[in-house]
N, C-alpha and C positions, 0 to 999 in steps of 0.2 A: 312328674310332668316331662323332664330331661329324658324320660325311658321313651313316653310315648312318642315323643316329638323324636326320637330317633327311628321309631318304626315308620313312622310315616315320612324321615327325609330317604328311608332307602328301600323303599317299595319290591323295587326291582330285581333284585338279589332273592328276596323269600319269594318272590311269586313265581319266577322263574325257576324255584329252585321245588316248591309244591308241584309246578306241572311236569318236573320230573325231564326240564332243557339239561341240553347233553350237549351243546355246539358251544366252541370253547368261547363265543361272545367276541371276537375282534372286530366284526363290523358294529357294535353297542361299548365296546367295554375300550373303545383308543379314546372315547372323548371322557373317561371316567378315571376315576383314580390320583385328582391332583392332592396335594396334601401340603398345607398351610401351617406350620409351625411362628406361632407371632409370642416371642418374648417366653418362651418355655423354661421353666424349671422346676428340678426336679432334687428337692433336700431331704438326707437321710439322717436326722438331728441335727449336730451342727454341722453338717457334710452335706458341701453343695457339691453334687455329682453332676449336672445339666445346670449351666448358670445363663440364662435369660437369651435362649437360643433363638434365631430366627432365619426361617429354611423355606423354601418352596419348591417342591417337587413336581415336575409336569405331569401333566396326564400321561399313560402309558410309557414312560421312561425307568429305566436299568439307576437308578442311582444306590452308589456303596458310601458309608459310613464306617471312615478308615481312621484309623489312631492305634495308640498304643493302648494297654490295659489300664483302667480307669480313668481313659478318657470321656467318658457318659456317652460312646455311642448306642452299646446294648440298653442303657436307661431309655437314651430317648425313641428306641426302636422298642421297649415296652412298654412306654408310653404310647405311641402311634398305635397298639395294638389294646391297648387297655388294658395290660397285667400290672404296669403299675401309677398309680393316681398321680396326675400332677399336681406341684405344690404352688405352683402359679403358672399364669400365660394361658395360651388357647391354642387348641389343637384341631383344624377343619379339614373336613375331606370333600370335596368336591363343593364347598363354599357351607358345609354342614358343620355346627361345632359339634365333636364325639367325645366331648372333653368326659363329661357323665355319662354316656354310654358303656355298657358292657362288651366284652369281648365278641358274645355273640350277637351283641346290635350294631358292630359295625359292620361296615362293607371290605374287613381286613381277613385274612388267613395269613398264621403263624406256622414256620415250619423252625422248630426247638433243634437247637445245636446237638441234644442228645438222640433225636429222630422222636422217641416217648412212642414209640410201637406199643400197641399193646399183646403180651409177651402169647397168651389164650386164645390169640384171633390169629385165622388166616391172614394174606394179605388182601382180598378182596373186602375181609369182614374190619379191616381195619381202616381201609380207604372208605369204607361203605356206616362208619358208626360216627357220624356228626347227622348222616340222614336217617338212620334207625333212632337217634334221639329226638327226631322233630318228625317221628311219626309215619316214615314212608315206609310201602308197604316192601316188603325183602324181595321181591323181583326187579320192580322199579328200583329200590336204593341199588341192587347189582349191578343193574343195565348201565348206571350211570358210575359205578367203581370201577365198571371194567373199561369202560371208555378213559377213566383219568389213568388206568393201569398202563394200556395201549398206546397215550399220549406220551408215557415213560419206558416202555418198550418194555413194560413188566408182566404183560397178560397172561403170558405162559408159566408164570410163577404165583398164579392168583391164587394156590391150593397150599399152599407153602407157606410154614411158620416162620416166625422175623426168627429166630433162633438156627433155620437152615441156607439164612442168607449170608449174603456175605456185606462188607460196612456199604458198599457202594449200593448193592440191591438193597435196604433197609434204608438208605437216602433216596429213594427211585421211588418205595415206596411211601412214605413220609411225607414229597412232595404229591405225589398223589392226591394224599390224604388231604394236604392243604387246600390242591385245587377243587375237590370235588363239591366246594359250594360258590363256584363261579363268584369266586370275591375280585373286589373292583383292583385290590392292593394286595401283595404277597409279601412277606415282612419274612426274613431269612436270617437267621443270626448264629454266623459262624457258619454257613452248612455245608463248609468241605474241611472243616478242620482235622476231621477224625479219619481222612482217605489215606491212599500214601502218596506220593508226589505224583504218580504216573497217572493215578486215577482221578486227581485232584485236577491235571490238565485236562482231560477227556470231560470232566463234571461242569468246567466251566462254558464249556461249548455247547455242551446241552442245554445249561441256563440260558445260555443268551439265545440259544433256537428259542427253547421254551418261552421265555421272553417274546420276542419279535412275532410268537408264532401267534401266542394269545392278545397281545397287544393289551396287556394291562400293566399296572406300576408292579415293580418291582425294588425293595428297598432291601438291602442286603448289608448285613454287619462283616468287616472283616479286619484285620490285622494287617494282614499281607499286600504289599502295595502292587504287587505285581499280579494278582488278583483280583484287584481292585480296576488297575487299567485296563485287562486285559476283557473285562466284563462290562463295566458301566458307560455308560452315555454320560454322567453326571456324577462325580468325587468331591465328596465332604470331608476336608480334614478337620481331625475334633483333637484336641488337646486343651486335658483338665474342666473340663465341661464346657469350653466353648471352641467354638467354629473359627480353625486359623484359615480357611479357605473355601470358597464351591469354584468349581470350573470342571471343564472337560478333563481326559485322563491328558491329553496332549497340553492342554495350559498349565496343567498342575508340574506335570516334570518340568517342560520347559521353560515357562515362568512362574518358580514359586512366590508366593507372597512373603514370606518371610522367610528366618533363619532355622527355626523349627520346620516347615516344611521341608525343605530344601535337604537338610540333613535329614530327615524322617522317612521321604520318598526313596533318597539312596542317589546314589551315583553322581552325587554333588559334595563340591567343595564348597565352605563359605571363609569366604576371608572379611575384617574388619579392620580397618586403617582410618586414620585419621586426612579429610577429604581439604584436599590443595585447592580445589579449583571446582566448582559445582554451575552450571549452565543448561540452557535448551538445547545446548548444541550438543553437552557431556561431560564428564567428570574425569576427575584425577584423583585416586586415591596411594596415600603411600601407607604401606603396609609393615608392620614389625620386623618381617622376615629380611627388609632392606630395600624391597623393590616397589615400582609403582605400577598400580593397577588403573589403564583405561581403558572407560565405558564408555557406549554411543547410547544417547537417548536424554530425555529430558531430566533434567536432574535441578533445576532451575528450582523447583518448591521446596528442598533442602533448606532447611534451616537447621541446620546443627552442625557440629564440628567433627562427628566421626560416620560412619556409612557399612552396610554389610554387601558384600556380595556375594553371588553363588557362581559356581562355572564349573559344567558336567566335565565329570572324568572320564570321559570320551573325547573330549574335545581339545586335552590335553597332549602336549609332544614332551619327551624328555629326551636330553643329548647328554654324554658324558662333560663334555666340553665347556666351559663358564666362558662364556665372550666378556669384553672388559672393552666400553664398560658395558654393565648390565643392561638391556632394551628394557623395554617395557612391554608389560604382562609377560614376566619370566623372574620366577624367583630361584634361589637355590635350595639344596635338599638332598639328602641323607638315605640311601637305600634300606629301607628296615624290613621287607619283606616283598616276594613275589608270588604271585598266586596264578597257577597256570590253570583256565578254565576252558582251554577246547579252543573255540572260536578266538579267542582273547587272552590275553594276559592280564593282570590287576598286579600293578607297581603299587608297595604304600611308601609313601616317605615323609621323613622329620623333618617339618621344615621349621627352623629357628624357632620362636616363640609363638609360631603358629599351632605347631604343633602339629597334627598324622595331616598328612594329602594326600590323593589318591588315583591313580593315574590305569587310564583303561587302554590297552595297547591291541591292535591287530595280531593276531599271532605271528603272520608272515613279518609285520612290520616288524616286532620286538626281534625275534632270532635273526631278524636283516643287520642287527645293530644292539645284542642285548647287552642287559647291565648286570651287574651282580651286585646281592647282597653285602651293604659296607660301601658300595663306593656312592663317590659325591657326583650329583645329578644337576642340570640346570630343568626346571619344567618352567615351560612355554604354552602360550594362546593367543589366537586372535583376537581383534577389540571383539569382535560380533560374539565373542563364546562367552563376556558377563553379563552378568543379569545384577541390576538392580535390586535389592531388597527391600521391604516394606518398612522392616524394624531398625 
């Protein structure tokens, strides 16, 4: 019953796809593609990998599903696609449950971390073999490969074995493959892992054209935070099979929700002290290192006696010099390395029972004033540069 009632919530997709439509669907396919995860999990014996997730992704929106390894974002991204079954919760696409649905009765395409070329086909016959399995005749299935080839600027390569391509043309084609059944949702897991850095930037830009250009969902697994921001509209961070955050790439760095994000995203420090003074108006936290940390912002629903904060290491100043006595928001600190990265310098330093800090310098500003390895540092911020923590 769950089969049939899936053919007939998504009409649209096979009979578009019978009469052999070749327009990439942006004026039908921006109001399609939302995806509803209510209470999702996902157990591998006594291994909960996905623990009782709950997600909503817009119609036509870029959202990445970012974490470290084994944090269940590749589960729940085959889940949404139906490779693998859930063990509880509901999983809807456009207000459709696909919970029992098959891979090919939903309104989703998969493009596999490995690309899964098939090694015997050109690329034309390989963008073209999800429509040669559902019967279309070999002129029509072409017409419509070489259109998704040309949408990846591969057309000229439609003759050519995956074996004489290179990683980046074998992901060009791959995606092809995916689109060429006008699916509502495009499900991406890992798909620039295997590039090298240079091709991996150029990859990302073309997702997000691709993206904007088709105007349909796009849900993408990644690692890399920088990846992550630089591509979605919408950041999921997942740790240990649940959701520490959704927000934009811009709320996610700048106001993380916890201590795990913050440290996870990169280019933050988290300090925790024990909180002097908690209000609507702000906090006073004093910190191991010996100094005290103030925050602007409501801190008034505190109830407890210690506090995390983050505060990006850009935002940070270091002076050789220790003023006496110490201001506030400025701890002392220990030169244990510098990292010259072109635009920037990265200061790390020991701070007392804190332990590693991490300090992002202008290049001009650092060699205006640099430090050396070994010597003792005062780092400094303004109230505006902490952030509050969740946990």
């Amino acid at each position: 019953m769950a089969h049939a009632a899936g053919n007939d919530a998504f009409p649209a997709r096979d009979r578009s796809t019978a009469r052999g439509s070749t327009g990439s669907g942006s004026s039908t396919s921006a109001t399609k593609g939302r995806i509803e995860l209510h209470a999702v999990v996902k157990s591998y014996d006594a291994v909960t990998a996905v623990d009782h997730v709950d997600l909503t992704v817009a119609a036509g929106s870029y959202c990445c599903l970012l974490g470290p390894s084994g944090c269940g974002k590749t589960s729940t991204l085959r889940m949404v696609a139906g490779h693998e079954e859930i063990s509880a919760g509901r999983i809807l696409i456009d207000g459709h449950d696909v919970g029992e649905l098959t891979p090919a009765d939903r309104p989703t395409a998969m493009m596999f971390q490995n690309y899964a070329l098939f090694p015997h086909l050109n690329c034309l016959d390989n963008v073209a073999f999800s429509l040669r399995m559902r019967g279309m005749p070999r002129a029509q299935r072409h017409a419509i490969a070489l259109e998704k080839l040309q949408l990846v600027h591969m057309d000229d390569y439609r003759r050519r074995m995956p074996s004489q391509l290179s990683g980046g043309q074998q992901q060009r084609v791959a995606l092809a493959r995916a689109l060429v059944t006008n699916p509502s949702v495009l499900l991406l897991d890992e798909p620039l892992s295997a590039l090298d850095p240079f091709l991996r930037v150029r990859m990302r830009g073309e997702l997000r054209r691709l993206q904007r250009d088709l105007a349909i969902t796009f849900v993408h697994v990644t690692h890399s935070q920088q990846e992550a921001m630089s591509v979605a509209d919408t950041v999921v961070v997942m740790d240990h099979g649940r959701i520490e955050q959704v927000g934009s790439p811009r709320t996610i760095y700048n106001a993380p929700a916890t201590s795990f994000v913050a440290r996870f995203m990169g280019g933050h420090n988290v300090l925790r002290g024990r909180l002097d003074t908690a209000s609507a108006e702000g906090f006073r936290l004093a910190v191991p290192a010996g100094g005290v940390v103030t925050g602007a912002g409501d801190a008034a629903a505190l109830d407890r006696d210690t506090a995390s904060v983050a505060i990006r290491s850009d935002l940070v100043r270091i002076r050789a010099n220790r003023p006496d006595p110490l201001p506030d928001n400025a701890v002392p600190g220990h030169v244990l390395g510098i990292e010259y990265h072109g635009s920037s310098v990265q200061v790390d330093l020991e701070i007392g029972e804190v332990g590693e800090f991490s300090v992002t310098v202008g290049e001009k500003e650092f060699y205006a004033a640099p430090v050396e390895v070994g010597s003792d540092v005062v780092a400094s911020w303004r109230t505006d540069a902490v952030h509050l923590l969740g946990d």
